[in-house]
N, C-alpha and C positions, 0 to 999 in steps of 0.2 A: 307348415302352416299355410293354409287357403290366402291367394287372394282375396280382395274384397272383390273380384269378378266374379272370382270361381266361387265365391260364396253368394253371390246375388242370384249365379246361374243353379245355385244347389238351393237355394230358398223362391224357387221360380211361383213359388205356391204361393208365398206368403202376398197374400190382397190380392190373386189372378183373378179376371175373368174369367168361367167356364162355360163353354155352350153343351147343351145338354143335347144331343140326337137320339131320337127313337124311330132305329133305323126301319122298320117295317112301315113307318106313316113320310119317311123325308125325302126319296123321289126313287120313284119305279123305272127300272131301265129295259128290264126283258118282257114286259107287258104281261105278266103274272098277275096286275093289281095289287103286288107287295111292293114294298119299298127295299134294297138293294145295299151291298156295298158299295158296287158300282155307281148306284146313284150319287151315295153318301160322298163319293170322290168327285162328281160331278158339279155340285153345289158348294164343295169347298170352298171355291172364290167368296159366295155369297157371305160364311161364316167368317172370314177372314176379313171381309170389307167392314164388317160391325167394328171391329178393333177387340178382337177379344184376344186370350191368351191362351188357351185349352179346348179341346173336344173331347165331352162326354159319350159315349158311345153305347147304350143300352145292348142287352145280350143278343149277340147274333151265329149264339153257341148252338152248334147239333143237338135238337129239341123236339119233343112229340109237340111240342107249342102248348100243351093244356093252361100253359100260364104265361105265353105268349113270350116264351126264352125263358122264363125265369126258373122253369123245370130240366137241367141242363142232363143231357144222356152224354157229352165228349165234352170236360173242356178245352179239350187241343186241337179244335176243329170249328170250323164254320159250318153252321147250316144250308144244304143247296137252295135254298128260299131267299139266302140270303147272298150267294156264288162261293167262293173257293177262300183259300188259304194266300191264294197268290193275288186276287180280288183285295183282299186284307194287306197287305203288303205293297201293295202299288195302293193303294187309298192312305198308307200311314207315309210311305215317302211323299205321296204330294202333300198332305199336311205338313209336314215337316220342313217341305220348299216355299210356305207361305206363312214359314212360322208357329204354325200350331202347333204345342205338343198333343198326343192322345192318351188318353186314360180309357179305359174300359173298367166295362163293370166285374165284378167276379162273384158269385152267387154261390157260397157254396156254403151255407148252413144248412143248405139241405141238396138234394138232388132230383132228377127225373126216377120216378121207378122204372124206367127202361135204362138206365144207369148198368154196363155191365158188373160194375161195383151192387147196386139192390138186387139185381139179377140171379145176383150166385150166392148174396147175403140170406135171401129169402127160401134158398132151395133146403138147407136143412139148418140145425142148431150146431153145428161141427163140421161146416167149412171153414174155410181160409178167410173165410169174412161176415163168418157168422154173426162177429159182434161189431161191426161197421157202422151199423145204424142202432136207432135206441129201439131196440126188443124188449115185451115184458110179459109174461103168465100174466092172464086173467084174475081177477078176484075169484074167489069161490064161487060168485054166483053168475060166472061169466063175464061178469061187468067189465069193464076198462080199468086199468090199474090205477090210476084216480082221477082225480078232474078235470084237467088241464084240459082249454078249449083249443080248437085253433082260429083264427083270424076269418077264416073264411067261410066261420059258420061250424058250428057242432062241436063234437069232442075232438081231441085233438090227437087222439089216437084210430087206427083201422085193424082190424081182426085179418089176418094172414093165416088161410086154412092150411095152409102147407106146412108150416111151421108150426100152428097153433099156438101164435103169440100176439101181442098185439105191437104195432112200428107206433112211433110218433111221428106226425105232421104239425108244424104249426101255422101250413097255409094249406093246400089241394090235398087229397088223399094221394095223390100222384107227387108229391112232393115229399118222401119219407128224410128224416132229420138226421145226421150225419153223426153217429157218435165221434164226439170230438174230445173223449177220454181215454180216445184208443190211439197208442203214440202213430200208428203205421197210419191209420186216416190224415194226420193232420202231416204226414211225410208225402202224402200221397196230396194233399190240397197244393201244401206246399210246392211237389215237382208241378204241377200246373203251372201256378205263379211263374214258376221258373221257364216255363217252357216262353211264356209270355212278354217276360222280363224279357230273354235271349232273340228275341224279337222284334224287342226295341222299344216296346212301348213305353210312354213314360208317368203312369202310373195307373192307380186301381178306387173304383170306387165301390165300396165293401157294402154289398147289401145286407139289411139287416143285422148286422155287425155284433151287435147283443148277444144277439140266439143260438151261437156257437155250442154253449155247454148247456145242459138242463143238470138239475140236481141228480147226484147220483141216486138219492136216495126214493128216489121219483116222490116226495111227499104233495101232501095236494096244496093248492092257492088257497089260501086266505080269501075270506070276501072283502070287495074294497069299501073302505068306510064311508067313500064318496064314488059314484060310479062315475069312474072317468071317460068311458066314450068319446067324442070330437075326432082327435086328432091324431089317437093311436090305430083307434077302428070306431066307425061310425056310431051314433047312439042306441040305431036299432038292432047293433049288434049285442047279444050280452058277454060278450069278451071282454066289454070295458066294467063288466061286473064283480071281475076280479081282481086282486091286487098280485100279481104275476112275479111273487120272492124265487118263484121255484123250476120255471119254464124257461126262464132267458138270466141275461144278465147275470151269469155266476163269478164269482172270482177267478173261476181257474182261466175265465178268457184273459185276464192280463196277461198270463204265460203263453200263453200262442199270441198274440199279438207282439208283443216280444219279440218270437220264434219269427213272424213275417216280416215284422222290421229289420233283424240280422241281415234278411236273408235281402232285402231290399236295399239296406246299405250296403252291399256288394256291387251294385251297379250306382252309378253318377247320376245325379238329379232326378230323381224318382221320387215320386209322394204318392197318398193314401188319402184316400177322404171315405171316411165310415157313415154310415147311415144308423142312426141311433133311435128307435122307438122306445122309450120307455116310461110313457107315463111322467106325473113329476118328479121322477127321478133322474128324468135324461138330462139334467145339466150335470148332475152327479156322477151321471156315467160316462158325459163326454171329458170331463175335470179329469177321471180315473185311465181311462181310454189314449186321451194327448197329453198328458202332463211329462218330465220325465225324456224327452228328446228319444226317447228308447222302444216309441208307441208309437202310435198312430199320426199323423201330422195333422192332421183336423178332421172336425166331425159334423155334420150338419142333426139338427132335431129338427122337429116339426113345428116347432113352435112359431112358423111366421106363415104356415100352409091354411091357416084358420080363416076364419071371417072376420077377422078385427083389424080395420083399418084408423087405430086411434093412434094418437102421439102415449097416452100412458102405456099401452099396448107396445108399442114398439121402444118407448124407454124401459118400461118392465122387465123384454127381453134380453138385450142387449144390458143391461145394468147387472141384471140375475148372472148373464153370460160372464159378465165383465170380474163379479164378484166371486164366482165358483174357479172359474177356469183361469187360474191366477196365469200359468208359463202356458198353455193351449192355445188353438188357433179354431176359428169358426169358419164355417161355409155356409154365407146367408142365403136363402132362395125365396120368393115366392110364389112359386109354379115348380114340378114337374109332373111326370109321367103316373102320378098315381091319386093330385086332385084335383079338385074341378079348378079351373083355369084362375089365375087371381082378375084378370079383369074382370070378371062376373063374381066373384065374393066381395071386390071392393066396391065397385059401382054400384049407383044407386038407380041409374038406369041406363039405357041403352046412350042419349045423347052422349053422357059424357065421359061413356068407356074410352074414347081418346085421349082426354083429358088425365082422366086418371090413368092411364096406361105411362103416361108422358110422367106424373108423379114419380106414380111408385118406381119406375126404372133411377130416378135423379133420387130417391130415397133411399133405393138399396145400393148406387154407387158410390153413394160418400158414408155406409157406416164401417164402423170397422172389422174386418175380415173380409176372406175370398168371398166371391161373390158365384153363383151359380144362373144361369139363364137356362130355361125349357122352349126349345122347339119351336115358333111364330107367338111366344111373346112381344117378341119384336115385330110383330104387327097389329099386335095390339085384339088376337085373337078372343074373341069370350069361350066360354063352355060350348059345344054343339050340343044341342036336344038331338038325342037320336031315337027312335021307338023301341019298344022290344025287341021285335023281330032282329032288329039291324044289330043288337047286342052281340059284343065275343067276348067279353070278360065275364070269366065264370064266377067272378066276385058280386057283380052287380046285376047278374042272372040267378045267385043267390038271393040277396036281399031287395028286389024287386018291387015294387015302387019305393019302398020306402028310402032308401040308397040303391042310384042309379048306374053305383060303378066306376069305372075309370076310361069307358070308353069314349065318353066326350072330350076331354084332354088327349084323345092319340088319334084322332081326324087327320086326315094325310094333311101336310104344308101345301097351302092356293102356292103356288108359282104364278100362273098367268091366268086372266082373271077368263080372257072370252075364250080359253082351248076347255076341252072337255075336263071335268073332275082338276077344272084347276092346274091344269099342264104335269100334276101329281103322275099321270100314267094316262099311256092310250088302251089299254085294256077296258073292254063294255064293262068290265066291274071294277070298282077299286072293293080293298076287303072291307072298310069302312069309308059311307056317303062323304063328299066334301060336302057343306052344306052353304049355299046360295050366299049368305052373311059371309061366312070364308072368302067361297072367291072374289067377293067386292072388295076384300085386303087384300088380294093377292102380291103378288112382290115388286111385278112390274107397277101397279098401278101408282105404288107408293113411290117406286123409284122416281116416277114423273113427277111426285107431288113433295114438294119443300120443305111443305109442312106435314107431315105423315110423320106416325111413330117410328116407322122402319127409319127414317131422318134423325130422328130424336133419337133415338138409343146411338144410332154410330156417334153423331154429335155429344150426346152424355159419355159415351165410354171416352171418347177422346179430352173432354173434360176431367174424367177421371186420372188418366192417363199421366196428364198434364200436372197436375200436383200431388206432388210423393210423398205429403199428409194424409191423402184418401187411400195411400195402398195398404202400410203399414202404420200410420203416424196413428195417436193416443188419442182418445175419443173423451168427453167430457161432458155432461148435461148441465144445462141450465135451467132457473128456476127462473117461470115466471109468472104475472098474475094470469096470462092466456092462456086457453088453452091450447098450445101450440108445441110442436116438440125444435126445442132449441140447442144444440149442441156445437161444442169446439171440434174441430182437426188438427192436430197441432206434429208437426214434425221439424228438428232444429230451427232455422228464423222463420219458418212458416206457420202461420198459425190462424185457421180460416173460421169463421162462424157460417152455421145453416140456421135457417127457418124454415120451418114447412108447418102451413094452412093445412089442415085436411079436411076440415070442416067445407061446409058450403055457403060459408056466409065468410066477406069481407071482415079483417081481422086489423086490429093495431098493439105493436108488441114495444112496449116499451123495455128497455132493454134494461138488466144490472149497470149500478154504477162501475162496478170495474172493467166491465169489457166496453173500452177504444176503438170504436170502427176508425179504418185507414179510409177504405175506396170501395165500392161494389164491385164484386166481379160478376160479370153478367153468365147467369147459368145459361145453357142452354134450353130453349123454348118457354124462359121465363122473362120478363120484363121491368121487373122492379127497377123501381128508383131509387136516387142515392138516400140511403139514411142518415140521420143522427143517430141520436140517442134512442129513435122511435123507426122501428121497421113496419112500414105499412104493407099488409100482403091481402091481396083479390081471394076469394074461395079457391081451394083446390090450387095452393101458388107456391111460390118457394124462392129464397133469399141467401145469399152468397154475400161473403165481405170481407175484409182481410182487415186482421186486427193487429194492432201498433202495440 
């Protein structure tokens, strides 16, 4: 039987902190204008001074780059763009000397077609890996074997003349889909994992996680009743015009998932966080996915990446979360590497992106689950406008003006606000502009400043920190006549109330008779007074207090 140590240090997930790195924009060492591993090692203090508990690590796997890593040709290798194998290994010991653990990503629902696995798939119908990927004969009249789009625009299949068949993609045409009906494929993902594992890493954040199986039957999608768009793929894609029973999300992924979790509990403290796209089904798939201690450890949805910054909004998700995902565990975010920044979805204008930057961090650290941070949120960074020209995401090179893409969220990190490109790299080009707005956050500048976001977030996580109701304790909503989102934290004799204003107008919350405030505790960067019975809160404010 576990200690209660040994079991705190094997549930190191449950409520961590995660910082998210997207190591091609977090600091340039060889003066390439990329971003490095060696960088990545270099800034580790900075990520460790916030008070977090994990680093996320974005693919910095040997890659044609068309999708900027996420097209992987090795995964048991580093990209030279990004240095070496031993680069990785003295980056994952110094985190490890400052307490971080690391997570990397692992992408394998599909592959790079420079993949020597696509390579030798593609060369005839009877090799050794002929059925690796999803192959299919044409319709009679040519056509694609049925509807299914991919994400990134078009059908979701590509004609292979050598073959004369057509692959599935459900992103890049350079991204063919991994048959994962075939046991030797998922043997062959699996020695990856492992290679990783043996490495030391101390877990994996499972892109796309859904998409693993497609129907065997390749039948086609259903049209959706409601076209969902937003938050799976943008509205002027027509991907969201589908209702997608047949492309992702099949059953047989509980059985490999399964099969990863075995092989995961073979090493100590190790966990999984899935990325789960599936329309409104993805509470039902994360429910299916972490339930059962035999799966996944928790899953993030998109459901907080949106534009909605209300209290129904956020009790909707979290309550929905709370009801579906009975034994499960969540990974809240509102920023990463694929939409536009949350300070510029939730602001309403430029003044008072600090303001709310300062919020939203004091809102996602007291709800309940792990929590995820992206890359100078902690500066309180917005979206950069970039032009066309300056575009590398083939996504938003696709859908062009109307969806911009995801390259304003991967802006290299301002470091120093008066060195060139933001102290990011001294190369005459970064691969993406820092833009002027940037480096006025830069990192120094905030460090000097008290009162800065970069301030407020290490003071909020350390707040966080501080009461073991916010890590794992039981969350509770309150009903009241405001509009304001009001909830318990509650762990053995601790038991805390929040209020958050999100509105822009001065607010007065008169509380339920049953909940007893004790004392205010003063959040950080908020100033409320002590209440009674009645919490008065400023615009954009937020209230702490410890209940008797």
């Amino acid at each position: 039987m576990k200690s209660t140590n040994e079991a705190a240090q094997a549930d190191w997930w449950r409520g961590a902190v995660i910082y998210q790195v997207y190591p091609r924009s977090f600091q340039d060492t060889d003066a390439n204008g990329l971003g490095d591993i060696k960088g990545v090692t270099r800034r580790l203090p900075h990520i460790a001074a916030l008070g977090v508990d994990a680093i996320w690590l974005a693919p910095f796997f040997t890659s044609p780059m068309a999708d900027m890593g996420y097209d992987v040709a090795d995964y048991c290798d580093v990209d030279p763009i990004f240095g070496t194998l031993a680069d990785f290994d003295e980056m994952m010991a110094a985190a490890h000397d400052l307490g971080l653990k690391v997570i990397i990503d692992q992408v394998i629902s599909h592959t790079s077609d420079r993949h020597p696995w696509f390579v030798e798939s593609r060369t005839s119908r009877d090799n050794a890996k002929a059925d690796w990927y999803v192959w299919a004969d044409p319709k009679p009249d040519g056509t694609a074997p049925n509807n299914w789009l991919s994400i990134f625009g078009g059908p979701g299949w590509e004609w292979d003349g050598v073959r004369r068949q057509y692959y599935q993609h459900n992103f890049l045409t350079s991204q063919p889909d991994l048959n994962f009906h075939h046991a030797e494929v998922q043997d062959a993902v699996l020695s990856a994992v492992k290679f990783w594992l043996d490495r030391g890493v101390d877990g994996f954040r499972l892109d796309t996680v859904n998409y693993y199986f497609c129907d065997k039957k390749l039948r086609d999608n259903p049209a959706a009743l409601v076209s969902t768009g937003g938050l799976d793929a943008p509205e002027s894609n027509p991907y969201g015009m589908q209702n997608h029973l047949y492309d992702k999300t099949q059953p047989e992924n509980i059985g490999f998932l399964k099969r990863f979790r075995a092989l995961l509990d073979q090493y100590d403290n190790r966990t999984t966080v899935g990325e789960v796209g599936d329309g409104a089904r993805s509470l039902e798939t994360v429910a299916a996915y972490t339930s059962g201690g035999d799966k996944l450890h928790m899953c993030y949805t998109f459901d907080l990446l949106g534009p909605d910054f209300t209290p129904a909004h956020f009790r909707r998700c979290v309550s929905d979360f709370q009801d579906n995902v009975v034994d499960g565990w969540v990974c809240w975010a509102f920023s990463n590497h694929d939409v536009q920044r949350h300070v510029s979805r939730f602001a309403e204008n430029e003044e008072e992106q600090p303001r709310v930057a300062k919020l939203a961090i004091s809102l996602l650290s007291t709800l309940r689950g792990s929590i995820c941070l992206y890359q100078g949120e902690e500066l309180g960074l917005p979206e950069a406008e970039l032009a066309f020209e300056d575009l590398r995401d083939p996504y938003g090179i696709r859908f062009w003006p109307a969806f911009k893409g995801r390259d304003g969220c991967r802006t290299p990190m301002p470091w120093e606000a008066s060195r060139a490109h933001a102290g990011f790299t001294t190369a005459d080009k970064s691969w993406l502009p820092v833009p002027y707005q940037h480096a006025a956050l830069a990192v120094d500048k905030q460090e000097a400043d008290k009162d800065s976001v970069l301030h407020h977030y290490r003071e909020t996580l350390a707040f966080r920190a501080e009461h073991a109701a916010l890590r794992d304790g039981d969350m509770v909503f309150l009903d009241t006549k405001e509009d304001v989102l009001a909830f318990t934290r509650s762990k053995g004799d601790e038991k805390l109330l929040f209020v958050f204003n999100l509105s822009r107008k001065p607010v007065k919350v008169s509380l339920p008779k049953d909940i007893k405030l004790g004392k205010t505790i003063p959040m950080p960067g908020f100033t409320t007074a002590d209440a009674g019975s009645t919490v008065a809160l400023a615009a954009l404010d937020a209230y702490c207090g410890k209940l008797v």
